[in-house]
Structure formats: structure tokens, C-alpha cells
C-alpha positions in Angstrom: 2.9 17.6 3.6 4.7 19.3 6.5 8.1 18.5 7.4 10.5 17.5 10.4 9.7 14.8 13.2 6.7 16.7 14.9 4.6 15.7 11.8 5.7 12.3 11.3 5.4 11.3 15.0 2.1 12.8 15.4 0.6 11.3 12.1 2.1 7.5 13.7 -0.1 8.4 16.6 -2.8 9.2 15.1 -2.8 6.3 12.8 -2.3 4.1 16.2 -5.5 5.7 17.2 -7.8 5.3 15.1 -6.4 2.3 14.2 -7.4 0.8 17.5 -10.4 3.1 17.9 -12.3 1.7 14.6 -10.9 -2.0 15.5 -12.6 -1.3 19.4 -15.2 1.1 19.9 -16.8 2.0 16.4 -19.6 -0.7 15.8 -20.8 0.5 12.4 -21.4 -2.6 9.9 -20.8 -0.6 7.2 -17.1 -0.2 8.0 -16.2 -4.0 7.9 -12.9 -4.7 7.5 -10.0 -1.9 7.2 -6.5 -0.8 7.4 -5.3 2.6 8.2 -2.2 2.5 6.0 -0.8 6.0 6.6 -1.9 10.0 8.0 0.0 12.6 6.0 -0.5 16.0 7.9 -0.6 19.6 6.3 2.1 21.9 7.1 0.2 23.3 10.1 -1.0 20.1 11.9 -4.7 21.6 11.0 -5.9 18.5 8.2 -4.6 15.2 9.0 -5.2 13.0 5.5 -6.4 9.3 6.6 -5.5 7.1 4.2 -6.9 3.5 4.3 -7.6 0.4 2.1 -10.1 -2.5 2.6 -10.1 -5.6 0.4 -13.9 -5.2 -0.8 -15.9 -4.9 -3.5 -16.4 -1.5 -4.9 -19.8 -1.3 -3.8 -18.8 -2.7 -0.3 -16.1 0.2 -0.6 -19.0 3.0 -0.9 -20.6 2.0 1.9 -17.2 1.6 3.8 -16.6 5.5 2.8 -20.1 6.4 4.0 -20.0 4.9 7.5 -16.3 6.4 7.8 -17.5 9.8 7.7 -20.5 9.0 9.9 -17.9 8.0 12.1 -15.8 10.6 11.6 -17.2 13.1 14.5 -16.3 10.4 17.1 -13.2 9.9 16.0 -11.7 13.2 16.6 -13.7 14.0 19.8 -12.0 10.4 20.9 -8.7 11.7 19.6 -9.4 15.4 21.5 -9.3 12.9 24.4 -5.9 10.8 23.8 -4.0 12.8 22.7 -2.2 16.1 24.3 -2.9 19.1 21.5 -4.3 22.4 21.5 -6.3 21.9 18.6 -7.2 18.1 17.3 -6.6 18.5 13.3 -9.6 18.0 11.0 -9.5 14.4 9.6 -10.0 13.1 6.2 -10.4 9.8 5.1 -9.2 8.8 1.7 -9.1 5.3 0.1 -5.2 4.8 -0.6 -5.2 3.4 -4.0 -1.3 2.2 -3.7 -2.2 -1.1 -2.7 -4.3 -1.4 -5.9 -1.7 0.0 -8.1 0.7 -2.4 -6.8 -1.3 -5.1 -7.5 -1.6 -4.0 -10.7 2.1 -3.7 -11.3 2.7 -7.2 -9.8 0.1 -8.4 -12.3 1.7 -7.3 -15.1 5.1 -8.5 -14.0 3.9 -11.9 -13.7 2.1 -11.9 -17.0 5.2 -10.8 -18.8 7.3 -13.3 -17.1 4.7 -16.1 -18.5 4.6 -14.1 -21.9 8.4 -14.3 -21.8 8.8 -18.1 -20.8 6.1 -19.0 -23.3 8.4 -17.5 -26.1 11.1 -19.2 -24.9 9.7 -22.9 -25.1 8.1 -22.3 -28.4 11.7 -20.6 -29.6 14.0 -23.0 -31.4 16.8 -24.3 -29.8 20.0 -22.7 -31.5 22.2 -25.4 -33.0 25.5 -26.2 -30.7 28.5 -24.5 -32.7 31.1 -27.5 -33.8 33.6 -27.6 -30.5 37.2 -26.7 -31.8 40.2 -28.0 -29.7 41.6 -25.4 -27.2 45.2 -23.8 -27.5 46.2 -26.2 -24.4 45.1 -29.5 -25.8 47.5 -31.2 -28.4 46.8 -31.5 -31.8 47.6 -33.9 -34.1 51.6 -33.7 -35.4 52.7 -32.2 -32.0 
């Protein structure tokens, strides 16, 4: 991934883009519903790496993939078009399985806290040691 502010601020744009560009002007059904959750750049601001998530089914997610790179074309003429570069980088889409993964690791969190508080209830309570005066209270014969 390329370094320093150039890439970063260009990635945010592009993001912004096609963010607002899928959400206005592309009319495909098969995209439904998506989020552009980040565009990592290479080194040279030639490939700009699309990364996006949808909450669908895998199958729904296929067709999602499909009618992204059908789309794809438009997007980067309409990019050529918005934004001021010499060159308009090539874009690919990927789905961002980090969303998934967290899931997954929120998942198993919960399930060992359950696991955990389960073993808890079922554990016997330990007996309550015999309370012994302190040093400050008086004893019998002071």
C-alpha cells in the first residue's frame, strides 16, 4: 500500500465517490444494498483496491460481485470526470471480509462469557471462613 498523505486523501475521495455514485446514478438490481468501507492504493496511484461489504446472503453476494464489475467501466469514466488526475487508477472491487471476522470474534466473546457465567451458577458456593476478631477490637481479659 503506498505511503504519505497523497494516498490516503485520494483513496477518501475516491471512496466518497463511488460511494455516492453507486448510491445515485448506478441503477443495477443486482448491486442492492452496499458500503464502500475503505480504497487502499498501490504505491503508484495505478490500482485503487475497493473494498466493500453488504449484509446478504452468499448468493445475493455473487450477484452483488457480478453487477459491480459490470459497473465498474462507469465508475472510473465517472471518476475521470470528478476528479483532477492525469491518469484515473484501475479499480478493484473486493468484498472486505473484516466485518465478518468481527462478527465472528464478537460471537465467540459472547459465547464464552455465557460459557463462563453458566459455570459459575452451577459452581458451589465456597464456605464463608469462621470471622476471627481484628487486632483493634477487644478481646476477652483486656
Amino acid at each position: 500500500m503506498a505511503q504519505g498523505f497523497r494516498p490516503n486523501k485520494l483513496g477518501d475521495q475516491i471512496r466518497a465517490e463511488i460511494s455516492d455514485m453507486l448510491a445515485r446514478e448506478v441503477h443495477d438490481p443486482g448491486i442492492g444494498f452496499i458500503t464502500i468501507t475503505r480504497v487502499s492504493l498501490t504505491a503508484d496511484l495505478q490500482i485503487a483496491r475497493v473494498y466493500y461489504t453488504t449484509m446478504a446472503t452468499d448468493a445475493a453476494r455473487k450477484d452483488t460481485a457480478r453487477a459491480i464489475q459490470r459497473a465498474t467501466p462507469f465508475l472510473r469514466h465517472q471518476l475521470a470526470g470528478r476528479l483532477r488526475l492525469r491518469r484515473v487508477p484501475e479499480l478493484e472491487f473486493r468484498f472486505d471480509q473484516t466485518v465478518e471476522q468481527h462478527d465472528r470474534i464478537e460471537r465467540i466473546i459472547h459465547e464464552i462469557h455465557e460459557e463462563d457465567a453458566a459455570r459459575r451458577q452451577d459452581a458451589p458456593e465456597p464456605a464463608a471462613p469462621d470471622e476471627a476478631p481484628h487486632d483493634d477490637e477487644p478481646t476477652e481479659g483486656d
